[in-house]
Backbone bond lengths (Angstrom), bond angles and torsions (degrees), N, CA, C in turn:
res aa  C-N    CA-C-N  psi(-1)  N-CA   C-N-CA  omega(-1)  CA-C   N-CA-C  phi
1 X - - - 1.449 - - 1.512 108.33 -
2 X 1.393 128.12 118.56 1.509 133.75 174.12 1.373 99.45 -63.44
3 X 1.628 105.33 159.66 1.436 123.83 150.48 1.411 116.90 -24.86
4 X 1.467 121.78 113.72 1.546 111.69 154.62 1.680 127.73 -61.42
5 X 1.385 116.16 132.68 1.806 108.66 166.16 1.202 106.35 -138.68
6 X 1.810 101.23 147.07 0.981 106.09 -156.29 2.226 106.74 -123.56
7 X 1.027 136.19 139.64 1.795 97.77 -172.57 1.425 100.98 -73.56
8 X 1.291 126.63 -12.58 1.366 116.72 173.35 1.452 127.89 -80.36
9 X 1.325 112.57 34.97 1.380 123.67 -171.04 1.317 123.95 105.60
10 X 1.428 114.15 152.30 1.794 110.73 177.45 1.445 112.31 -45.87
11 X 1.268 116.72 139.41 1.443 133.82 161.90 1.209 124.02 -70.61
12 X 1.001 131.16 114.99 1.384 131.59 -176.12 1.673 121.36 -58.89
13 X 1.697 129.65 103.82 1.290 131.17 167.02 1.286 163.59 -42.70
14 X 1.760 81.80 16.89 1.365 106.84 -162.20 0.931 102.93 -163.11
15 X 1.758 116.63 159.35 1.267 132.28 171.80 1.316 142.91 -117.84
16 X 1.132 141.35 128.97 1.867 146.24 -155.06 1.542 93.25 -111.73
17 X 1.749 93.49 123.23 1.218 102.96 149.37 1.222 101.71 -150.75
18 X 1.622 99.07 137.20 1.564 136.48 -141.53 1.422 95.28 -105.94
19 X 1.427 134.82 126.28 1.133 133.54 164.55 1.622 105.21 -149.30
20 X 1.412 115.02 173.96 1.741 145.47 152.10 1.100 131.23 -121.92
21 X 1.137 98.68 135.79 1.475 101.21 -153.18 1.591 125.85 95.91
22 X 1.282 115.20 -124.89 1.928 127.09 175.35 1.829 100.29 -91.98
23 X 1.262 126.31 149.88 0.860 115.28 173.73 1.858 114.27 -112.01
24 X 1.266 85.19 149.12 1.704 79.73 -169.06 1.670 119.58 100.78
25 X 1.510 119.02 25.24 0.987 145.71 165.60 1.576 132.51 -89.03
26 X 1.210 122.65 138.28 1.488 122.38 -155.37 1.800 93.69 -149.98
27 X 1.788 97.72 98.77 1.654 107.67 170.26 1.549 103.59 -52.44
28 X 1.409 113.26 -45.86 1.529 94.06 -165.32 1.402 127.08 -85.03
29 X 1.622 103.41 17.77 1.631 104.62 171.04 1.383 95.05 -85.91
30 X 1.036 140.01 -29.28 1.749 135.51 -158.77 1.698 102.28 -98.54
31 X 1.558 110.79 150.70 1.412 113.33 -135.44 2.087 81.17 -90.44
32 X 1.667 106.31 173.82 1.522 92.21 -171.17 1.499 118.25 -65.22
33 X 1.107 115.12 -18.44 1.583 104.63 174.94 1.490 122.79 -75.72
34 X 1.724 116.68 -28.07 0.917 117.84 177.15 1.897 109.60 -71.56
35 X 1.303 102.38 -11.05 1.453 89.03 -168.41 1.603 98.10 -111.91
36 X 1.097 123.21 14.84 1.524 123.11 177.92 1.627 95.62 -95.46
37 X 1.719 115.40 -34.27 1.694 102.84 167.18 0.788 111.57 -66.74
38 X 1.530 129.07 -50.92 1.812 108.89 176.11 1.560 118.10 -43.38
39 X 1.235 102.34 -45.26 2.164 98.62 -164.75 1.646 90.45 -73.37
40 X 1.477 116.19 -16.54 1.345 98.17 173.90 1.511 138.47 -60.58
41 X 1.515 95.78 -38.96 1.742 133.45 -163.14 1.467 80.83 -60.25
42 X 1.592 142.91 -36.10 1.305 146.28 -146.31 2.013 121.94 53.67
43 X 1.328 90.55 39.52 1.808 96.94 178.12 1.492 109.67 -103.51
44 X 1.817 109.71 18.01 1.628 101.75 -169.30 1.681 93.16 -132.27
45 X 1.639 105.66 114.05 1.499 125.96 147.10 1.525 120.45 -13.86
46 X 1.677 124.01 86.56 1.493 96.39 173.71 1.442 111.42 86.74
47 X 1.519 133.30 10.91 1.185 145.35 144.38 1.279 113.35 -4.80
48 X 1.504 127.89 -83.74 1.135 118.71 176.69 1.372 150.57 -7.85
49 X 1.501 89.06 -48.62 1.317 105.11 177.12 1.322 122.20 -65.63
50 X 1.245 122.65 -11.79 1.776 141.52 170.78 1.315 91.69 -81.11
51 X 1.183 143.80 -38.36 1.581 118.27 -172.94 1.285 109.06 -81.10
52 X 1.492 129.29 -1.51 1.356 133.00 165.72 1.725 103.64 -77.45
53 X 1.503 92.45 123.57 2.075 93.71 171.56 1.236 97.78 -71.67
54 X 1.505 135.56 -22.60 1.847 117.85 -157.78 1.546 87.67 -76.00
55 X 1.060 112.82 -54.97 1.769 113.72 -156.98 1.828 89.22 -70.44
56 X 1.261 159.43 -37.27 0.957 133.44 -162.69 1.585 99.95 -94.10
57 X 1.090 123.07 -26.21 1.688 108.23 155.78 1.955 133.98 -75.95
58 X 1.272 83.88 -19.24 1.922 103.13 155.93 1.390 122.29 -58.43
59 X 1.496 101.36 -45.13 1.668 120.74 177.87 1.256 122.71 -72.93
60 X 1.632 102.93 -25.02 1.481 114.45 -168.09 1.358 83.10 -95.66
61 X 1.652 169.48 -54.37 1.117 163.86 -165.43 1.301 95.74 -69.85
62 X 1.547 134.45 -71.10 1.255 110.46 176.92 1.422 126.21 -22.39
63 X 1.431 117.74 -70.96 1.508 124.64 -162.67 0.964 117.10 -79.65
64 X 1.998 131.65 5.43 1.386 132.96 129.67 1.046 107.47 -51.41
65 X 1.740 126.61 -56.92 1.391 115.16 -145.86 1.697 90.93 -75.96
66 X 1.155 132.22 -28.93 1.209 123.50 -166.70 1.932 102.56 -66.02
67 X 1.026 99.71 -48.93 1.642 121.33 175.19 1.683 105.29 -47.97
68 X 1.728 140.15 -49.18 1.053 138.56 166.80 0.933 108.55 -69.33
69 X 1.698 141.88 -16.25 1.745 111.65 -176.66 1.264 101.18 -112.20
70 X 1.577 123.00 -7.30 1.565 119.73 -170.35 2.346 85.09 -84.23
71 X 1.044 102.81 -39.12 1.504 90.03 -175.56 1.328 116.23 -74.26
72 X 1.551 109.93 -39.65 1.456 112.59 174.44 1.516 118.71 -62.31
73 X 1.284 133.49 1.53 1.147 150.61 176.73 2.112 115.79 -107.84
74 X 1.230 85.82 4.45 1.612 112.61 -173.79 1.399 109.15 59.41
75 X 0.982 125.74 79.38 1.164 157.38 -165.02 1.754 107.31 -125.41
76 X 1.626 101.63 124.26 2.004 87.29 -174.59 1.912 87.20 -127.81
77 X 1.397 92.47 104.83 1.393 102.12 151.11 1.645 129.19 -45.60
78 X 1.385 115.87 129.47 1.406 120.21 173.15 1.534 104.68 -94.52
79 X 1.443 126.15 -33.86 0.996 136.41 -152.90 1.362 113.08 -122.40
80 X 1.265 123.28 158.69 1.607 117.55 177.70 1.805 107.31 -80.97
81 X 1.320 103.34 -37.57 1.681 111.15 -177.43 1.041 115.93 -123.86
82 X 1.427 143.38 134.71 1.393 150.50 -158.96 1.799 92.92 -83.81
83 X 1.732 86.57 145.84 1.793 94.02 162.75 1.678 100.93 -99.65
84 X 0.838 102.85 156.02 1.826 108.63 -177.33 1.690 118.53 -106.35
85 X 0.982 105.33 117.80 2.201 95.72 175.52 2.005 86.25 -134.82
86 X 1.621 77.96 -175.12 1.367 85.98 176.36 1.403 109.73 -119.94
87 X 1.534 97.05 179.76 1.914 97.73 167.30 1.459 106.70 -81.60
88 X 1.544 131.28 139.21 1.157 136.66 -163.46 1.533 126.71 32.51
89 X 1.077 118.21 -145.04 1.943 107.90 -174.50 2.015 98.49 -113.99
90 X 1.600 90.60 157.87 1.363 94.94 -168.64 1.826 90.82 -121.72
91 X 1.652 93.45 126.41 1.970 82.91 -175.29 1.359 82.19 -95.83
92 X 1.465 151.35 13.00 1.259 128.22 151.81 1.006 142.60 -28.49
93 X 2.025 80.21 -76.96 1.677 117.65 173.34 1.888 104.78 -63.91
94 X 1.383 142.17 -21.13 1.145 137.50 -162.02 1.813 81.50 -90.76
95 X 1.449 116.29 -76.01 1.680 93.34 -160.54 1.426 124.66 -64.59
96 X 1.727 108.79 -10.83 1.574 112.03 173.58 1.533 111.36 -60.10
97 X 1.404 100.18 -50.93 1.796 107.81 174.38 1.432 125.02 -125.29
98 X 1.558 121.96 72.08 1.358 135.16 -177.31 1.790 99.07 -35.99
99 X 1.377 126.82 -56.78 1.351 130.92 -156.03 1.712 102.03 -61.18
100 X 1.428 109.33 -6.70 1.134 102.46 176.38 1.396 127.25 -97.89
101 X 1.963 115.84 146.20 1.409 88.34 -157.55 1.786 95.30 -97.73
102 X 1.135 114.49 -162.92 1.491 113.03 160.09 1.289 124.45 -158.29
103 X 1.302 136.12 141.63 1.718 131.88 -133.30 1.539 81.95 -157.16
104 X 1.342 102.63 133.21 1.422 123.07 -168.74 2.054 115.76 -90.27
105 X 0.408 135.52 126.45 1.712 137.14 147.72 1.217 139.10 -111.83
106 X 1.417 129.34 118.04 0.613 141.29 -107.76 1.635 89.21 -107.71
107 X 1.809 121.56 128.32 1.450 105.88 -172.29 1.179 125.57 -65.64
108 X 1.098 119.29 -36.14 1.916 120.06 157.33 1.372 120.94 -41.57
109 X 1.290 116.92 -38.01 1.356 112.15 175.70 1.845 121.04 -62.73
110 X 1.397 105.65 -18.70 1.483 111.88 -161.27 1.557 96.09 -76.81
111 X 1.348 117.82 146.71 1.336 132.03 161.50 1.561 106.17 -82.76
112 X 1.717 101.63 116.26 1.487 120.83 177.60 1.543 113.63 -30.62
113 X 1.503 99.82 -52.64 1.588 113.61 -156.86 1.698 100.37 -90.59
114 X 1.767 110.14 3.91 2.017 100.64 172.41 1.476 106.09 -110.60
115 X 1.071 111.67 9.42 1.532 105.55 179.67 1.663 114.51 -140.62
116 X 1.828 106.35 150.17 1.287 96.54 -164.48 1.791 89.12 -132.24
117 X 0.893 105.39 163.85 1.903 101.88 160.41 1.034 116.05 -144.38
118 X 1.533 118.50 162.97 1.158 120.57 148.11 1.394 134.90 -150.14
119 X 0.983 119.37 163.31 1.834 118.43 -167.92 1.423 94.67 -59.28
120 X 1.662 81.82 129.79 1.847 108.23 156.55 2.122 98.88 81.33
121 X 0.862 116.80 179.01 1.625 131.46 138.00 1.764 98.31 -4.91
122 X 1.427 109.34 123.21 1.369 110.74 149.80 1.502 129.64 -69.28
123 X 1.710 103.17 -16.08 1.720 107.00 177.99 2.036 99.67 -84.90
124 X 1.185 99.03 10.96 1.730 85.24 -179.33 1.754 115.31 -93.60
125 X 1.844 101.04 19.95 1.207 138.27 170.33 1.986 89.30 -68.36
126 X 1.158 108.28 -50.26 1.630 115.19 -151.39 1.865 85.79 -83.72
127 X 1.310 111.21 130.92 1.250 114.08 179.15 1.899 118.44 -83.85
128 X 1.241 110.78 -19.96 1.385 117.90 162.86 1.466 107.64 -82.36
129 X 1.472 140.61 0.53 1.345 136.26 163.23 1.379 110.56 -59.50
130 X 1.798 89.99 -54.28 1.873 121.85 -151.40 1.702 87.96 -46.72
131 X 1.733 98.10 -62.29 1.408 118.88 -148.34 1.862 97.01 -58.43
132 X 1.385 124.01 -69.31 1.324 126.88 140.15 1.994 118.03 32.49
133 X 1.513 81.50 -83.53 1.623 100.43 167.45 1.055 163.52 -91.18
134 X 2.070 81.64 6.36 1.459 102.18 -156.48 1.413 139.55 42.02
135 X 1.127 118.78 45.40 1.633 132.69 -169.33 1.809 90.43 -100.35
136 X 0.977 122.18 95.98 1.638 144.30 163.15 1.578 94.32 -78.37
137 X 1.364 144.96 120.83 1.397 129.25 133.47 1.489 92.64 -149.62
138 X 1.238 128.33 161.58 1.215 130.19 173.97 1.913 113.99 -85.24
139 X 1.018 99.79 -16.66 1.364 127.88 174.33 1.792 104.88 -53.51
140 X 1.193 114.10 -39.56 1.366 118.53 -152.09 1.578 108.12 -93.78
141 X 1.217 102.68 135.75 1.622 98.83 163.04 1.720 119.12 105.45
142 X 1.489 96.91 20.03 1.596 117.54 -154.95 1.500 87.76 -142.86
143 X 1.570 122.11 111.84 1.144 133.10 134.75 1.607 142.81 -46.38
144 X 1.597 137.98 118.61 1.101 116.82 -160.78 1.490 86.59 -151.41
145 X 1.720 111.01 162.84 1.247 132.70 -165.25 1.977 92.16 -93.28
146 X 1.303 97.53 119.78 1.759 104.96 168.72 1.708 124.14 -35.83
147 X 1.454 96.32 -19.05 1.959 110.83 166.85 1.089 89.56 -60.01
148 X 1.386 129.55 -52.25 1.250 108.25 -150.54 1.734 121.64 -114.03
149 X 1.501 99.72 45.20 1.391 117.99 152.00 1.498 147.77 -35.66
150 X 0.855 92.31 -72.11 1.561 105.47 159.48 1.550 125.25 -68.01
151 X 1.414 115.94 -31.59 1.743 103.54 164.70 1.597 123.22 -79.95
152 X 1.560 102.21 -17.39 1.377 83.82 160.89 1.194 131.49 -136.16
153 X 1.545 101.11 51.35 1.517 131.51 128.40 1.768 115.93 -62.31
154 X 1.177 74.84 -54.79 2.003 73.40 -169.51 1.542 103.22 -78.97
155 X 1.084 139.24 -20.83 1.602 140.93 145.19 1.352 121.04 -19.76
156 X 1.525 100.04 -66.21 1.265 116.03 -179.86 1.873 118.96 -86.88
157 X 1.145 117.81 -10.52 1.584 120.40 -174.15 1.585 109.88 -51.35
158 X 1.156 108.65 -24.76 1.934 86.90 -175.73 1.531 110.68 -99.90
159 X 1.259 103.56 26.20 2.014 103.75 -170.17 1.305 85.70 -113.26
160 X 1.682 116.68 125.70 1.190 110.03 -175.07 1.807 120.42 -89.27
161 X 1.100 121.67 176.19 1.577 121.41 -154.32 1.819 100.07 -156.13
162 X 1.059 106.32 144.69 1.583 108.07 163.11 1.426 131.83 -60.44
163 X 1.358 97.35 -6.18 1.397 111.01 -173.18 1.824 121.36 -157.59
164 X 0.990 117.79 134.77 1.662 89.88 173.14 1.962 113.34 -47.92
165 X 1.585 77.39 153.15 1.574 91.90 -151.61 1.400 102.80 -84.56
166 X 1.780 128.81 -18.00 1.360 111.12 167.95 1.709 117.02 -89.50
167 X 1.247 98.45 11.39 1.784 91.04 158.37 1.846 122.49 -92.60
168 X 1.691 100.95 23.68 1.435 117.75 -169.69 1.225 98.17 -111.60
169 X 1.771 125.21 -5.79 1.370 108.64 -177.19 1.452 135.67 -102.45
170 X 0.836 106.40 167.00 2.020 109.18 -175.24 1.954 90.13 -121.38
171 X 1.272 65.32 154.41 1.979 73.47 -166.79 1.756 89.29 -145.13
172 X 1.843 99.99 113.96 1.529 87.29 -177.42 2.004 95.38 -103.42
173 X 1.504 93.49 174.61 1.194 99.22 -169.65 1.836 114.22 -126.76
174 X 1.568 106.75 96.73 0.909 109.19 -159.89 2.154 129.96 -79.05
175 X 2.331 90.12 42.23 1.071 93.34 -145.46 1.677 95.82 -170.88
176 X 1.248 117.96 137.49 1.298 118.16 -150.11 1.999 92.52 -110.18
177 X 1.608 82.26 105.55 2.055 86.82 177.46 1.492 106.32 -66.70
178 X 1.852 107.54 142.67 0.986 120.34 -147.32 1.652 95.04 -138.86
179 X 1.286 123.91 117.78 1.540 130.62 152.21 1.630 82.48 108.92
180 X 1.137 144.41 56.97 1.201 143.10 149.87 1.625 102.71 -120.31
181 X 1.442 124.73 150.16 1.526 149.04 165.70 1.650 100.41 -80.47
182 X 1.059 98.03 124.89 1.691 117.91 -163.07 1.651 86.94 -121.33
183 X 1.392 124.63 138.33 1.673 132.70 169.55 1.998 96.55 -56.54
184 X 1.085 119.43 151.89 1.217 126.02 162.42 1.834 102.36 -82.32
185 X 1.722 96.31 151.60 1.437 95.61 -174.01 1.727 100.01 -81.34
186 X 1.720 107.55 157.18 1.227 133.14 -167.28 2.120 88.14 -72.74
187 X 1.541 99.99 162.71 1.347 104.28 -165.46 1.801 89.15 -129.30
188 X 1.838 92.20 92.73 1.108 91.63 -170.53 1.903 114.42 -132.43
């Protein structure tokens, strides 16, 4: 995967994905009991929201639909469920959830054909999210293969945004990175 550019400024070369605990973990591969001990242990951001059935069957349609357009776009899954990071670092997500850590990868390193993204929130797939949050962009709601980064960056460059628009993306990873030193989790 080349350098991202963006006209709204350098693109960030790397990628954050933010976790607690192990990184590279996916509640909704593990069956509901197994994942009610995890939200139990208290190492998951926003827990709650798993004891809601709408949002964990919302989540589970999302990450099909994410799963049909990242493949239908020839896209070859390694994994049954995507891990999620972003493009460059989010000081959002860092002061919203300090306990969380975040471990970089490097965008060259990613295999074109295991990763897909898309603008904003991957739930802005769900059209009662969008509406929800009022997130208007035409940008949104369209799955795409990480090849194709940079064209639709420049697709989208003249629609204006509060922010440059590739610090809006989630980039899931349809593929478990392998031979990198990961921090051990804190013993807390």
């Amino acid at each position: 995967m080349s350098e991202a550019s963006d006209a709204q400024g350098e693109v960030a070369t790397f990628l954050t994905h933010y976790f607690c605990g192990r990184p590279f973990q996916s509640l909704m591969a593990l069956t509901p009991a197994e994942r009610a001990e995890v939200l139990a242990a208290g190492h998951v951001p926003n827990a709650a929201r798993y004891a809601d059935p709408d949002y964990v069957r919302t989540r589970q349609r999302v990450e099909d639909e994410l799963r049909t357009g990242f493949e239908a776009r020839g896209g070859r899954a390694q994994v049954r469920f995507p891990f999620y990071a972003l493009l460059g670092r989010s000081q959002a997500v860092e002061r919203r959830s300090p306990e969380r850590v975040g471990v970089q990868l490097a965008l060259a390193a990613v295999p074109g054909d295991a990763a897909s993204f898309t603008f904003f929130d991957s739930f802005c797939l769900d059209p009662q999210f969008r509406r929800a949050r009022g997130i208007e962009h035409p940008a949104v709601g369209e799955v795409h293969l990480l090849t194709e980064l940079n064209s639709q960056l420049e697709r989208w460059a003249g629609i204006p945004w509060s922010r440059p628009l590739w610090m809006e993306i989630e980039v899931q990873l349809w593929f478990r990175p392998d031979g990198l030193t990961w921090p051990e989790p804190s013993a807390s």
